[in-house]
ZAPAFI-937367 format. One line per 4 residues: number of its first residue (from 0); for each residue x, y, z of N, C-alpha, C. Coordinates in steps of 0.1 Angstrom, whole numbers. Example, Ala and Ser with C-alpha at 12.3 -4.5 7.8 and 13.67 -1.06 7.14 Angstrom:
! residues 2
0> 132,-57,78,123,-45,78,132,-33,78; 128,-22,71,137,-11,71,129,0,79
***
This chain:
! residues 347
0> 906,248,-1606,893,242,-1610,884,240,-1597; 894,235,-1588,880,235,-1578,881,243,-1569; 886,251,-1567,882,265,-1567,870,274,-1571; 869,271,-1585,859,274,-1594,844,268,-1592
4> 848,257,-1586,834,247,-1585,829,251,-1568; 837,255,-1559,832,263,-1549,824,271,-1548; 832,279,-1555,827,294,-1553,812,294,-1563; 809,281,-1570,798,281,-1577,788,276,-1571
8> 789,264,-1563,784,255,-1552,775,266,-1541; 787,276,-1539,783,285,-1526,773,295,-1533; 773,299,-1548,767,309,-1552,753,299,-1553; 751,284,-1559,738,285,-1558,732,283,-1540
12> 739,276,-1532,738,274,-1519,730,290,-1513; 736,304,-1516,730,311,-1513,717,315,-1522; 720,317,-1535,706,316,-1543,693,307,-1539; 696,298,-1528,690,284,-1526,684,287,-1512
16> 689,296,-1502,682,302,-1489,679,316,-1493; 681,325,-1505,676,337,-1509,686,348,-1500; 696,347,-1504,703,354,-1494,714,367,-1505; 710,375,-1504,714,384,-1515,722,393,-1505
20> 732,399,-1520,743,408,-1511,742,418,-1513; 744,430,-1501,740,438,-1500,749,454,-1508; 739,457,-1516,740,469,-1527,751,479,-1519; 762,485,-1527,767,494,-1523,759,507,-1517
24> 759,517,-1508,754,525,-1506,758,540,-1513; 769,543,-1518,772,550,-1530,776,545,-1544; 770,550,-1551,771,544,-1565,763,552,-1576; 772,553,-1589,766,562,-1597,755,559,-1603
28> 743,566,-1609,727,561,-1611,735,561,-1624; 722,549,-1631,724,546,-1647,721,558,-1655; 723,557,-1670,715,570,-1678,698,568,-1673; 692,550,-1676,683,549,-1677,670,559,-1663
32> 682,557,-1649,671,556,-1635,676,577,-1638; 688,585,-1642,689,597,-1645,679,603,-1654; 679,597,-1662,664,603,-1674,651,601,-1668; 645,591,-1659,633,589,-1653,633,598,-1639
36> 642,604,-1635,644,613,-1618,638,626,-1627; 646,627,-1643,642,641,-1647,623,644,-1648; 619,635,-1649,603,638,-1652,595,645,-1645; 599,649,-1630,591,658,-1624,596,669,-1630
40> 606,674,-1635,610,689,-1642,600,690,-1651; 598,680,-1661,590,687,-1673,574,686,-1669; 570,681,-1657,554,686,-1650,557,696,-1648; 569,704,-1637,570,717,-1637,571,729,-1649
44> 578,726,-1659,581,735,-1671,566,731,-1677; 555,721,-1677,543,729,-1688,531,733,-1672; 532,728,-1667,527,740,-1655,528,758,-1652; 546,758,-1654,548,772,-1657,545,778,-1667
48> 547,771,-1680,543,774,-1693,528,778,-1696; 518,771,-1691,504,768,-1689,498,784,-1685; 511,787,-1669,504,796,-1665,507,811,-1666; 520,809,-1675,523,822,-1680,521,824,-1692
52> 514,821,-1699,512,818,-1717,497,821,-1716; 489,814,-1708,474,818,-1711,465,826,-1701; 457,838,-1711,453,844,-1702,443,840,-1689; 437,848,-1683,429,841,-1672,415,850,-1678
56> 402,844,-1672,392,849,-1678,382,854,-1660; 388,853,-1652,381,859,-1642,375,872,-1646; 361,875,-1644,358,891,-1644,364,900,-1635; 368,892,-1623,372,904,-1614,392,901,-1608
60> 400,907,-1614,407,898,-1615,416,903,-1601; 413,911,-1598,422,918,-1585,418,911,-1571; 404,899,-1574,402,893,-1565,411,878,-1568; 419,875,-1576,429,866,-1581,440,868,-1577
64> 453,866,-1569,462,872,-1571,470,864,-1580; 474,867,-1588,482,853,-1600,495,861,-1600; 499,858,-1589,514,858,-1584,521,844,-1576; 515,838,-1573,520,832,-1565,524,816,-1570
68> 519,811,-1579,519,798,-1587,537,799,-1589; 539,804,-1598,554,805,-1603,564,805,-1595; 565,814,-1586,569,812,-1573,572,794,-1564; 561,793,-1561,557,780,-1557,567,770,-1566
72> 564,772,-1580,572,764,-1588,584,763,-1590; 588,778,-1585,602,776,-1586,610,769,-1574; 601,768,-1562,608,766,-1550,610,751,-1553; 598,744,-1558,597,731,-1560,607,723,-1564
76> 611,737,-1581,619,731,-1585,634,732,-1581; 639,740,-1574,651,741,-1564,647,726,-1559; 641,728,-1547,643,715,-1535,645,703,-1545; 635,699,-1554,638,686,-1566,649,689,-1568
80> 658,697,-1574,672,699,-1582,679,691,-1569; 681,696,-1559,692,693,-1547,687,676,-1548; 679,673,-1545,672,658,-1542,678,649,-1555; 678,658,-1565,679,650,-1576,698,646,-1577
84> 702,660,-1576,717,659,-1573,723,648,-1566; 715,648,-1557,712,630,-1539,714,621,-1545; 705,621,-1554,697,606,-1554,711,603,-1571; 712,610,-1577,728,604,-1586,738,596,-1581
88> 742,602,-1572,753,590,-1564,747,583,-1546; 736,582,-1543,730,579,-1531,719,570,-1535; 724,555,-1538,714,544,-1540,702,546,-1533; 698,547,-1517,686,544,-1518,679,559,-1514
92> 685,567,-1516,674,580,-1521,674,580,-1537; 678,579,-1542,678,574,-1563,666,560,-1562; 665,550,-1553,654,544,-1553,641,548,-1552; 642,557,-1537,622,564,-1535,625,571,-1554
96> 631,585,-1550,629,593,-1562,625,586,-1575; 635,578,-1582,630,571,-1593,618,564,-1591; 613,559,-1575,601,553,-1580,587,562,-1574; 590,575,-1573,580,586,-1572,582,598,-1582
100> 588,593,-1593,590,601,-1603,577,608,-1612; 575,596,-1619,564,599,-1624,552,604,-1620; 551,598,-1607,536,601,-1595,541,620,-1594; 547,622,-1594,551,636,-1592,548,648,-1599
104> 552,640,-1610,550,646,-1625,534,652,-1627; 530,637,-1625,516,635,-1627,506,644,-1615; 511,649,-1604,508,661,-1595,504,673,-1601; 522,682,-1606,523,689,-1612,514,689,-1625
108> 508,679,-1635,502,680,-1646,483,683,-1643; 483,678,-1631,468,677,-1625,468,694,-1620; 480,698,-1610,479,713,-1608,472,724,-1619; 480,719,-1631,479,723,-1645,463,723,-1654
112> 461,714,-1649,444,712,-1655,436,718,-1644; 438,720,-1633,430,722,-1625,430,742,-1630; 440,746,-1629,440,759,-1632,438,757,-1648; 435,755,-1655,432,760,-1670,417,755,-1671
116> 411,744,-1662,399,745,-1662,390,756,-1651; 397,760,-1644,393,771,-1632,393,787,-1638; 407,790,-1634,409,804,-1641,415,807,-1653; 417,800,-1661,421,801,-1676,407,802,-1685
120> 397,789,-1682,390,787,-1690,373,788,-1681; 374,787,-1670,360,790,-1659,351,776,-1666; 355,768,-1671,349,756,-1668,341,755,-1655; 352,749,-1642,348,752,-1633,347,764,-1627
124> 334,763,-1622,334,775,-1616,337,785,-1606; 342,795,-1608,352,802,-1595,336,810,-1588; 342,814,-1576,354,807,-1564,351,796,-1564; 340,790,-1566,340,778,-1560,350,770,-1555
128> 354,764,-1568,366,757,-1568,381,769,-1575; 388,770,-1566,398,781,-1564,411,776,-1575; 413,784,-1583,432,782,-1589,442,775,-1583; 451,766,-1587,462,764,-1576,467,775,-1572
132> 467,791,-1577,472,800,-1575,470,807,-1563; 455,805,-1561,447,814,-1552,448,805,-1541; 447,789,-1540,449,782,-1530,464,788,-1519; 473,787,-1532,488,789,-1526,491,800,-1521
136> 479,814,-1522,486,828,-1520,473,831,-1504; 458,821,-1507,454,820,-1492,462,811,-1480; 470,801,-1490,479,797,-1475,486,804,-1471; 497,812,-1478,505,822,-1476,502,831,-1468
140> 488,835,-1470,486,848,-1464,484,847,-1453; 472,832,-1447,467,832,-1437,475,817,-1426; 486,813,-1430,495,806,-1427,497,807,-1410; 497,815,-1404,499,813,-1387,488,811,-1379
144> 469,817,-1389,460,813,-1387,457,798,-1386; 460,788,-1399,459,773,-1399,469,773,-1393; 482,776,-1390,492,763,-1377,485,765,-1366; 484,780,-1360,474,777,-1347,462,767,-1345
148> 453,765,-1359,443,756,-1357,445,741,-1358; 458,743,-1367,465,729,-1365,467,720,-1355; 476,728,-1346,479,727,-1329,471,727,-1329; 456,727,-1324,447,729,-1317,443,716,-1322
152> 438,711,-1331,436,697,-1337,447,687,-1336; 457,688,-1336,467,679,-1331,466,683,-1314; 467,685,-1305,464,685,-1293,453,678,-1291; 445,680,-1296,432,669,-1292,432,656,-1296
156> 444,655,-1307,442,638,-1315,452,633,-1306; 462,637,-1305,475,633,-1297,472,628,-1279; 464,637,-1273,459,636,-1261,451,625,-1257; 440,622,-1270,427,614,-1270,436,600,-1277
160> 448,602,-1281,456,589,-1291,455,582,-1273; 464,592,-1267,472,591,-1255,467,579,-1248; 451,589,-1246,446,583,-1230,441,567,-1239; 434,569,-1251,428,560,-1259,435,548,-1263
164> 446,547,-1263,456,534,-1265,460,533,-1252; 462,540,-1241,465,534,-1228,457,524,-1223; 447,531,-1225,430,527,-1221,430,513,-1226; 424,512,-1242,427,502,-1249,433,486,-1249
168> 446,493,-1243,459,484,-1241,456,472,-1228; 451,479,-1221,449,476,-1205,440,467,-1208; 425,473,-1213,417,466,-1210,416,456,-1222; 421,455,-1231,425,444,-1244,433,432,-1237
172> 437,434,-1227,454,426,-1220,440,419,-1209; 435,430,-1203,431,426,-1193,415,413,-1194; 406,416,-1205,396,409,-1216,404,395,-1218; 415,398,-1224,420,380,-1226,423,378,-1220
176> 428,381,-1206,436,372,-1194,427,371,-1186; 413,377,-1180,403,375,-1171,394,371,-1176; 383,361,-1170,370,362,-1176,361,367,-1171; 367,373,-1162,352,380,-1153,354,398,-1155
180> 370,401,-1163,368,414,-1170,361,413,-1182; 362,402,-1186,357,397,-1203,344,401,-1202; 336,392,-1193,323,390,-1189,317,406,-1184; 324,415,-1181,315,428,-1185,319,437,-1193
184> 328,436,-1200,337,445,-1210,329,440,-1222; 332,429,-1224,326,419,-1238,314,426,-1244; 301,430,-1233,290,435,-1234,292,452,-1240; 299,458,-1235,303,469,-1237,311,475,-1251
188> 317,464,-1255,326,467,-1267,311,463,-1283; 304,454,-1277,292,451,-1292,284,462,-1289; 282,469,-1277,270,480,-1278,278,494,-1280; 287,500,-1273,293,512,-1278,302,511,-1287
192> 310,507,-1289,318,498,-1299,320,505,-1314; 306,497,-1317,304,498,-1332,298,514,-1336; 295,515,-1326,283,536,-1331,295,545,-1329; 294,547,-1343,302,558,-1344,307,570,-1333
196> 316,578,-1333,317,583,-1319,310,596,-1321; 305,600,-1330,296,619,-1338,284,610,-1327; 278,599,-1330,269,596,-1323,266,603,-1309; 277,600,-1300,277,600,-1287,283,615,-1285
200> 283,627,-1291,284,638,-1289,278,647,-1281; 261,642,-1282,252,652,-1273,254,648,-1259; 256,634,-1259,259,631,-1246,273,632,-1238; 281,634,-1249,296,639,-1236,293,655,-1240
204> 289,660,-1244,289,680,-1242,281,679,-1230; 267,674,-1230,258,673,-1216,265,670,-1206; 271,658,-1206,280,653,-1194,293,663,-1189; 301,662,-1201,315,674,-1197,313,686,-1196
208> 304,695,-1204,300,710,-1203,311,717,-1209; 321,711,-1216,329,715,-1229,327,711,-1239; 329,714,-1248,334,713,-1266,343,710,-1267; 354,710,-1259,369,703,-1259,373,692,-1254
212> 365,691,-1243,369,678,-1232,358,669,-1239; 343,674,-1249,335,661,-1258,344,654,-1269; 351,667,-1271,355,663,-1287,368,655,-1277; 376,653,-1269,387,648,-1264,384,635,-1263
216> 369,632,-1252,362,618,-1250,360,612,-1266; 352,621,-1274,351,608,-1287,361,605,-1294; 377,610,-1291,385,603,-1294,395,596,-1288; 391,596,-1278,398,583,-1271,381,571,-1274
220> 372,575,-1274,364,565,-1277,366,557,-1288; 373,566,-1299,367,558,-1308,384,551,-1314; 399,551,-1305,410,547,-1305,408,536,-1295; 399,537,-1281,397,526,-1275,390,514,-1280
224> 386,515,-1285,370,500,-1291,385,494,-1300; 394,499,-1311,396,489,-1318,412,486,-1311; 416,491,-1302,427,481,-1295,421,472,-1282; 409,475,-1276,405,463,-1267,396,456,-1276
228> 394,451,-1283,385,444,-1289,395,434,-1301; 409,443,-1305,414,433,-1317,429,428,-1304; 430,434,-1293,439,427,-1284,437,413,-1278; 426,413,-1268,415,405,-1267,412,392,-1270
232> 410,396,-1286,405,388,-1294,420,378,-1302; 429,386,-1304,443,380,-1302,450,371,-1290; 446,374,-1280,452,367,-1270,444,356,-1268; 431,357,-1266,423,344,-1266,419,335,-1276
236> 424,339,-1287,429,324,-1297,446,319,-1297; 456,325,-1290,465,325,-1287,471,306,-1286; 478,301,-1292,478,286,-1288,479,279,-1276; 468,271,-1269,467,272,-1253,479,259,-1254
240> 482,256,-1263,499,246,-1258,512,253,-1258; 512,262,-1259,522,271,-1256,520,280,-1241; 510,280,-1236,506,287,-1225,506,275,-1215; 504,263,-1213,501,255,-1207,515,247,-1208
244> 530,245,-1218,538,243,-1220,546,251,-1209; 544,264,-1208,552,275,-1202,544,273,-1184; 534,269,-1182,531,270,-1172,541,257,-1166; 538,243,-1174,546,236,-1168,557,238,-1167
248> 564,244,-1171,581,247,-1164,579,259,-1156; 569,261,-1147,569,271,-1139,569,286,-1140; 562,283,-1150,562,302,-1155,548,310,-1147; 551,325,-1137,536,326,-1133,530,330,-1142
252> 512,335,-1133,507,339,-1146,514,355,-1155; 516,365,-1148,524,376,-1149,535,371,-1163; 541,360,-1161,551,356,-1170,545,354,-1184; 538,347,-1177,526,338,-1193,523,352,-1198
256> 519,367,-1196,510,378,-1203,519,384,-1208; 535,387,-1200,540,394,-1212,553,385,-1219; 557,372,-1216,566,368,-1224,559,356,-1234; 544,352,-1236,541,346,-1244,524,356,-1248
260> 518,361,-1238,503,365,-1250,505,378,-1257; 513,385,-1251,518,395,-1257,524,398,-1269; 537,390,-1265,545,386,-1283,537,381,-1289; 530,367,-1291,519,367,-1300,509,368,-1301
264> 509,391,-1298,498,392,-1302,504,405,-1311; 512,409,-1314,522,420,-1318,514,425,-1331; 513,411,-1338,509,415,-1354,491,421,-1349; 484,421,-1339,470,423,-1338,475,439,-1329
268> 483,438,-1325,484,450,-1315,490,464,-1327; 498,458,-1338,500,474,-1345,492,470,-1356; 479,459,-1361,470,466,-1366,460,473,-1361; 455,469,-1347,450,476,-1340,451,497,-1334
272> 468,492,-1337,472,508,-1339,465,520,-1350; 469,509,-1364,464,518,-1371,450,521,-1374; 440,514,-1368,429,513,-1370,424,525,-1357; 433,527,-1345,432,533,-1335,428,550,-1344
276> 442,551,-1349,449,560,-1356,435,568,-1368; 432,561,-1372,423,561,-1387,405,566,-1382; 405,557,-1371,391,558,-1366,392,573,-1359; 403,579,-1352,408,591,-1341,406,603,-1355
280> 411,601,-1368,409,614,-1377,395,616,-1380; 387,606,-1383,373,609,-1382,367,612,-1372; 370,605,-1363,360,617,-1347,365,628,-1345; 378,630,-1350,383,645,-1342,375,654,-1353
284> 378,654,-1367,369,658,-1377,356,662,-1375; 347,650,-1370,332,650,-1368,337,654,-1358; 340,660,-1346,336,667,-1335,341,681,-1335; 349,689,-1346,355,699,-1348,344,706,-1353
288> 335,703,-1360,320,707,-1369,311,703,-1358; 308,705,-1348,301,698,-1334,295,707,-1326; 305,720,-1329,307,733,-1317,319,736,-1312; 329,726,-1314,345,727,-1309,346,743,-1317
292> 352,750,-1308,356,761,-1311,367,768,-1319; 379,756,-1324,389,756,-1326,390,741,-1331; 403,747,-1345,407,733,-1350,408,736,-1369; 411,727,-1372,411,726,-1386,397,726,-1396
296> 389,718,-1386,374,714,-1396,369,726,-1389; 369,733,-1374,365,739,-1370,364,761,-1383; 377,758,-1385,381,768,-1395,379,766,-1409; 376,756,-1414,368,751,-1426,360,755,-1428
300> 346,755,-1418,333,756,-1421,333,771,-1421; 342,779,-1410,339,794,-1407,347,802,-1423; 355,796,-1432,359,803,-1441,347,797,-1452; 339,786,-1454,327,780,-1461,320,794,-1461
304> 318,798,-1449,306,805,-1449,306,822,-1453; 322,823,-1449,326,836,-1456,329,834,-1466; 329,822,-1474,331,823,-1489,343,823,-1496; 350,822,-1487,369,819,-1485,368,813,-1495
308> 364,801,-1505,369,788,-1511,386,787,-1514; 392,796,-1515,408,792,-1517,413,789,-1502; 409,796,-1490,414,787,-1475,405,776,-1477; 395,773,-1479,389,761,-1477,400,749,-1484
312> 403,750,-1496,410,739,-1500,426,740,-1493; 429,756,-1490,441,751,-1486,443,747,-1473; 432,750,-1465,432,738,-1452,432,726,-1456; 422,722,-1463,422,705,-1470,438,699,-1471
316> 444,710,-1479,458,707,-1486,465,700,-1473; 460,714,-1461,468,709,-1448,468,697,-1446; 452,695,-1440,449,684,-1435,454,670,-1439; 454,671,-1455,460,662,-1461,473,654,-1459
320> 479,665,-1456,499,664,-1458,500,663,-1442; 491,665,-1436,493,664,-1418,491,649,-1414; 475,642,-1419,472,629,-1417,480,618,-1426; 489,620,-1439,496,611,-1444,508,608,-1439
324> 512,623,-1434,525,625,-1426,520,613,-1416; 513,615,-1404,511,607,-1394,510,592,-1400; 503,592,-1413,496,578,-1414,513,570,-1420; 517,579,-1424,533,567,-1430,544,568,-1417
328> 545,577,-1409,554,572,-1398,545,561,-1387; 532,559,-1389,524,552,-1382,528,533,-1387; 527,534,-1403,534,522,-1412,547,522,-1410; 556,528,-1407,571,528,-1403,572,520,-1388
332> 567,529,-1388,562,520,-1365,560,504,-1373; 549,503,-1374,543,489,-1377,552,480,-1383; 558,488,-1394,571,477,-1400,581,473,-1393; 584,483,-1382,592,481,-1375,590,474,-1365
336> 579,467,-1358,570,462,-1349,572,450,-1355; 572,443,-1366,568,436,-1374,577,432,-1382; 592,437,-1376,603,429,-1386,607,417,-1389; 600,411,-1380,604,395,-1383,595,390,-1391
340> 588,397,-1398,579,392,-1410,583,398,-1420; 593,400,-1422,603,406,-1435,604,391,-1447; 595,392,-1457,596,379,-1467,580,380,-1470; 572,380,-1459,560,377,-1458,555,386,-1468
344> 540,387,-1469,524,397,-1475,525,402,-1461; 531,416,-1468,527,429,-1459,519,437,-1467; 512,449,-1456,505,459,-1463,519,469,-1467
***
């Protein structure tokens, strides 16, 4: 019996600091989380169904290739099958999947209207707006063309990340800890700052005499303004009894900047990242349509004009799956920056 009254004491004791125990890491999925993993299959089966069942109404149809959809689908559905197999006895891959199930589905069903209002039904109107079909057989085709331009656009964002959060860093550190850096930086961050970096284009092409080394500047311009200005601005509301605490036990100034303004400024320094990050895809963007000779937007406008519309979207497609890629290992960084706020309102 008191035994019993222990082990009950201790169960609410932990229910009482929130301390939960931790889930096996193999384990067999219920019927319930197995029947909801299946739902991306049946977006795939009326997709395939959709697109082999009804005719297409293009007049010219040899400019179609309506080969390549099914294909696509089938690969899809391979890689899901294996994932799905995972996530049965692999608790936290059976977590993402069950809870990207439906979102999936709902992909594949949007695929599906898109081509029956395109090339089934010419609702919308072609080329304009291109088939998933036609999308998937211009990536295919012209596939070494977009990675080269890819590289070419990641080399400029990566470079300009580089110098731009070095930059940033320094003078964000250096704004709160000086007043006489504050005192002419201060002025500098409210007037270049806020204007967009497309703004300041005529004037770094005139200055540098490149298209690559402009488009480089406006993106370290436009990664620098939001880590000196939210560093800064972090450090000098920083609590001056913690700084004046640490000095009295003899701490220099050197000590004071990175073992107390620093740490609490962590949570301003990786939002500051992402805002670096977010502001750097729209300048590299706006400066790729500029004159840059090379790049992703750069290869956009030149298939616009040839009338490409299926590379046009399927660059987009790129572009897409390249900036979320970056933008969720960018939230991964931050979470991880930011683990001691595990409980808290996170984004």
């Amino acid at each position: 019996m008191a035994n019993v009254d222990l082990k009950e004491e201790q169960r609410k004791e932990e229910e009482r600091l929130f301390i939960k125990k931790k889930k096996p890491l193999i384990c067999r999925a219920s019927l319930k989380d197995a029947l909801t993993m299946l739902v991306p299959f049946l977006g795939m089966a009326i997709s395939a169904l959709e697109f082999s069942l009804l005719p297409q109404v293009h007049p010219m149809k040899v400019q179609y290739h309506a080969e390549t959809w099914l294909p696509t689908l089938a690969v899809c559905a391979i890689v899901y099958a294996v994932l799905y197999l995972v996530s049965l006895f692999v608790r936290p891959v059976r977590e993402k999947v069950s809870h990207v199930s439906w979102f999936v589905c709902a992909v594949f069903l949007f695929f599906t209207l898109q081509d029956y209002l395109t090339l089934r039904t010419g609702i919308l109107k072609l080329p304009f707006i291109p088939s998933p079909d036609k999308i998937m057989h211009e990536l295919i085709v012209n596939i070494d063309v977009i990675m080269g331009d890819a590289a070419s656009s990641m080399t400029t964002l990566f470079s300009g990340l580089a110098i731009g959060i070095t930059l940033g860093f320094v003078s964000g550190v250096a704004c709160g800890c000086v007043r006489l850096v504050d005192y002419w930086v201060n002025p500098l961050l409210k007037v270049v700052g806020p204007v967009p970096a497309l703004i300041w284009m005529p004037i770094f092409f005139v200055t540098f005499h490149s298209s690559n080394i402009a488009a480089l500047a406006a993106v370290v311009l436009a990664s620098w303004f939001p880590l000196t200005l939210m560093i800064s601005s972090a450090i000098k509301t920083i609590d001056r009894g913690l700084i004046e605490r640490a000095e009295t036990l003899g701490a220099s100034k050197m000590y004071v900047v990175i073992h107390v303004m620093l740490p609490n400024s962590i949570p301003a320094i990786a939002n500051a990242l992402f805002m670096a990050l977010s502001h750097s895809f729209g300048a590299m963007a706006a400066t790729e349509l500029c004159g840059v000779n090379s790049g992703l937007m750069f290869r956009i406008q030149y298939t616009r004009v040839m009338a490409n519309y299926g590379e046009v979207f399927a660059i987009i497609g790129v572009m897409i799956v390249i900036f979320s890629t970056l933008t969720a290992i960018m939230f991964a960084f931050r979470n991880w920056l930011l683990r001691w706020q595990k409980g808290l309102a996170r984004w």
